[in-house]
C-alpha positions, 0 to 999 in steps of 0.5 A, spaced: 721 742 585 724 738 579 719 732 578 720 726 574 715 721 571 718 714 572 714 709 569 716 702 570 711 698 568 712 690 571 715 693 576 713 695 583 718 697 587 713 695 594 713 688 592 717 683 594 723 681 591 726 673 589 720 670 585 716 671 581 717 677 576 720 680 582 728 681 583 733 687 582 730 691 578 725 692 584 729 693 589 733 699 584 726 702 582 726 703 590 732 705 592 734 709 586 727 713 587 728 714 594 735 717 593 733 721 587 727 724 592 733 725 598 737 729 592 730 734 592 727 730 586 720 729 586 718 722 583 711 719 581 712 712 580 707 709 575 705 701 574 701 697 572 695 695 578 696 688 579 693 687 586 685 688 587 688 690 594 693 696 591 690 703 594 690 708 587 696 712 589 701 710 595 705 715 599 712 710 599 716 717 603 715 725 602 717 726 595 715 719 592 709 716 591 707 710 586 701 711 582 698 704 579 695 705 573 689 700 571 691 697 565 688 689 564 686 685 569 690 683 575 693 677 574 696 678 567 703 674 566 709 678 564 709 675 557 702 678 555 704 685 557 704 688 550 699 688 550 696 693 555 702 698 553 697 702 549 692 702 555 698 703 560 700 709 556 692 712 554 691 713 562 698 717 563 697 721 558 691 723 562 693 723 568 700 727 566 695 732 563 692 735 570 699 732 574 705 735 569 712 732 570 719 735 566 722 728 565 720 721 564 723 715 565 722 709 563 725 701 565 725 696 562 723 696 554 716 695 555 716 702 559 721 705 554 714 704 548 710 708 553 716 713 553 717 713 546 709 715 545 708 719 552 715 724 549 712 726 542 705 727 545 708 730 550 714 734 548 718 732 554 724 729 554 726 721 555 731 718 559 731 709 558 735 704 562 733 697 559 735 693 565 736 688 559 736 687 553 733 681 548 740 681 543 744 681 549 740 675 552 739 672 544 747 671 544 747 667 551 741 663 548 735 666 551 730 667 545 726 674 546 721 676 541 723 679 535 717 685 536 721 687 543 728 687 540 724 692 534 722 696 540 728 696 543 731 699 537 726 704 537 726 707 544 734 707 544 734 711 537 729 716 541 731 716 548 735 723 549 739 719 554 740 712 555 743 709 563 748 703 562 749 700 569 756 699 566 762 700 560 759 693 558 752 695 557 754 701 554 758 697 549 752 693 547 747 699 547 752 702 541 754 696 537 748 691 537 743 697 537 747 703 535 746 708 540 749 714 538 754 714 544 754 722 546 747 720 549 749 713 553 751 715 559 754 710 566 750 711 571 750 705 575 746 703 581 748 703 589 748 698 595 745 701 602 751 700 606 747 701 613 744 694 611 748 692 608 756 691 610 761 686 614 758 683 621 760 676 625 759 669 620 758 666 627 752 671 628 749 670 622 749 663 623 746 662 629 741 668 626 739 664 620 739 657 623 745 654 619 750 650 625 754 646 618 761 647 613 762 651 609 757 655 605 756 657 599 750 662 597 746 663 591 741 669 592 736 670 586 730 667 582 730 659 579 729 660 572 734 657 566 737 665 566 740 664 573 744 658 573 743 654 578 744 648 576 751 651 575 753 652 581 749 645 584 754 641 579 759 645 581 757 643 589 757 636 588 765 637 585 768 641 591 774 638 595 770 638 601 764 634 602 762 638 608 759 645 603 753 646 603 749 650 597 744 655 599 739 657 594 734 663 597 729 665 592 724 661 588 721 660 581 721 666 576 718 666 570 714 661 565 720 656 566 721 657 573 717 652 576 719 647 571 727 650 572 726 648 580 724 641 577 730 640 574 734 642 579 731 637 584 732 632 579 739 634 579 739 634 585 737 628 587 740 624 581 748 627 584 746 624 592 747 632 594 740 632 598 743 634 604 748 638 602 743 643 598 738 648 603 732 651 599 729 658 602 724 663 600 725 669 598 727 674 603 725 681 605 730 685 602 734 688 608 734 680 611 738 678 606 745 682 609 744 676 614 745 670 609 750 674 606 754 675 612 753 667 614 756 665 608 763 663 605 762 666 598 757 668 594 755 664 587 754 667 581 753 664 575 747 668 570 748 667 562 746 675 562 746 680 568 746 688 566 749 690 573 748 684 578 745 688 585 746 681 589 754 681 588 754 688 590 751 687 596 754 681 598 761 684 597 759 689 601 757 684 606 766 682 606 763 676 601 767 674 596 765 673 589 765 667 584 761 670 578 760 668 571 764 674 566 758 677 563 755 684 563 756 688 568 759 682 573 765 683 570 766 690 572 763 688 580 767 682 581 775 683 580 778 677 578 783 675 583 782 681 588 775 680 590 773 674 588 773 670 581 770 672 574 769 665 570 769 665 563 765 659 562 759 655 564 763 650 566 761 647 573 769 645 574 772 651 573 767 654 578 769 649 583 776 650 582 775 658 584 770 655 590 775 650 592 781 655 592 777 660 596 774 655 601 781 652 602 785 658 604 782 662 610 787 668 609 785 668 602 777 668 602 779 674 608 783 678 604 778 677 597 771 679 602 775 685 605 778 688 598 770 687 596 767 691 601 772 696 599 770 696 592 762 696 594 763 702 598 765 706 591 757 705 590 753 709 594 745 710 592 746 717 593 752 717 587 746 715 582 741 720 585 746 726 583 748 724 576 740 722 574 738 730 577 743 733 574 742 729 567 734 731 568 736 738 569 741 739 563 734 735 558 729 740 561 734 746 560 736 744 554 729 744 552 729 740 545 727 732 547 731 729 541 727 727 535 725 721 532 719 721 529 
């Protein structure tokens, strides 16, 4: 049986997604390794022990097993990660010595320099997906450490295959980073339908609670990235002051809790206390509630590689009103399953949530075009195309060198 090494570093795919460092890449290392197992792949998930209370090795199903590696203390920040690379990367290479795999893996740029090491030392064959990328995030404002992007440019120029999420992503990894494009290949993520798929708004909202107007939803972490003030600037120009903004989430990052400070001010400072609802993060199978009880779902990320939350909500029937960035502007189309904005102007928003809000036969139309466009994105059609990549690099048996 074809067995992968799957390292993803800061990322388990047993905690909770929506705060902290936690969102969609957690729920993609789940799902896309859950798939992989159905489609007769076996998958160690290797990450870094950030819990006194984790067990060594924890059987998630038959086929996938998440492996904690010991590598700093527990309560490291993100942002001091670099640091326990090197360690990260001593221990697999121990571990892979008893426990062989024939493909690695890795997500994110800090898993892709254990990979790069792992795949000389090993002669295994490299397979990245950077989830983000630091000139991408660069371009839209958010500074990144020049060491990750040198790192970056190095994983990219070894990696046997690169994964974009979307065309956007493979535009970037070619031209800001100049990937050979032969080696990056779309593959993009998937959306559950069994939970996630239209059902009764008036349902959803008597199960969450919700009994006002209308209701626009915001579904990630708090942090500048997110842009939430966007869509809580564009709340407070809407046409009908019944709307309501619901944020389910929490902070993120170094500037998260500062960032939910803002918002509040911002909040406040524009009288919209009682038309914005805070909720903590969810479990990830609840959230197909909040996105059947509301009207649209609001986007408005400066930067987003793919965008699990509005595939999900589109295959909800949710409607999408999106910043045009990364691969939303793929998820999202513009006109026919919601709004692609082009800007990060708070009016623009509101005019595409007023349009939307305002005519019933509208938002229906745009919801059930969504959902057809979500159910083009089966789990299962990523865990076919990773297999058969995995299997034509071990065939191949000639791990691109870089050295």
């Amino acid at each position: 049986m074809l067995r992968a090494g799957i390292i993803s570093l800061h990322t388990s795919p047993l905690t909770q997604p929506g705060a902290g460092d936690s969102g969609g890449m957690n729920v993609y290392i789940r799902e896309f390794v859950s798939s992989l197992t159905q489609a007769g792949v076996a998958c160690d998930v290797y990450v870094r022990h950030w819990s006194d209370e984790l067990e060594p090795i924890v059987e998630v199903e038959p086929g996938f097993r998440v492996i904690h590696v010991p590598a700093g203390p527990v309560d490291m920040r993100k942002e001091d990660l670099p640091s326990i690379v090197d360690e990260f990367t001593e221990w697999m290479r121990s571990w892979l010595a008893d426990n062989p795999v024939d493909v690695l893996h890795a997500n994110y740029w800090l898993s892709g320099v254990v990979g790069h090491q792992l795949k000389h030392e090993l002669d295994l064959p490299l397979v990245t997906t950077f989830h983000t990328l630091a000139r991408v995030k660069a371009e839209m404002g958010d500074l990144e450490p020049g060491a990750r992007m040198e790192a970056e440019a190095k994983v990219v120029a070894c990696s046997d295959v690169l994964v974009a999420n979307a065309d956007e992503e493979r535009r970037q990894l070619i031209e800001l980073y100049g990937a050979e494009p032969d080696r990056v290949q779309i593959v993009a993520p998937g959306v559950d339908r069994a939970f996630f798929s239209p059902g009764s708004i008036d349902g959803a909202r008597s199960a969450i609670g919700y009994d006002g107007g209308p209701l626009v939803l915001f579904v990630g972490r708090i942090q500048p990235l997110k842009g939430v003030d966007i869509a809580v600037e564009a709340l407070s120009q809407l046409s009908d002051p019944t709307t309501t903004l619901m944020i389910v989430g929490g902070a993120s990052g170094q500037q998260g809790s500062s960032e939910v400070a803002r918002i509040l001010a911002m909040i406040d400072d524009l009288g919209l206390t009682d038309r914005v609802v805070f909720v903590d993060p969810q479990p990830h199978y609840a959230l197909s509630t909040y996105y059947r009880a509301a009207d649209l779902l609001v986007m408005p990320s400066r930067s987003e590689s793919f965008g699990l939350v509005a595939l999900e909500a589109a295959a909800c029937g949710v409607p999408v009103v999106a910043a045009a960035v990364g691969g939303l502007r793929t998820l999202v189309q513009d006109g026919t399953t919601g709004y692609l904005i082009d800007e990060r102007d708070p009016a623009l928003y509101a005019k595409a949530i007023d349009r939307i809000l305002g005519d019933p036969s509208h938002r229906a139309a745009l919801g059930a075009a969504a959902s057809v466009t979500a159910s083009r994105y089966p789990w299962s059609g990523l865990a076919g195309r990773l297999r058969s990549l995995y299997l034509e690099l071990v065939e191949a048996s000639s791990p691109v060198d870089c050295s």
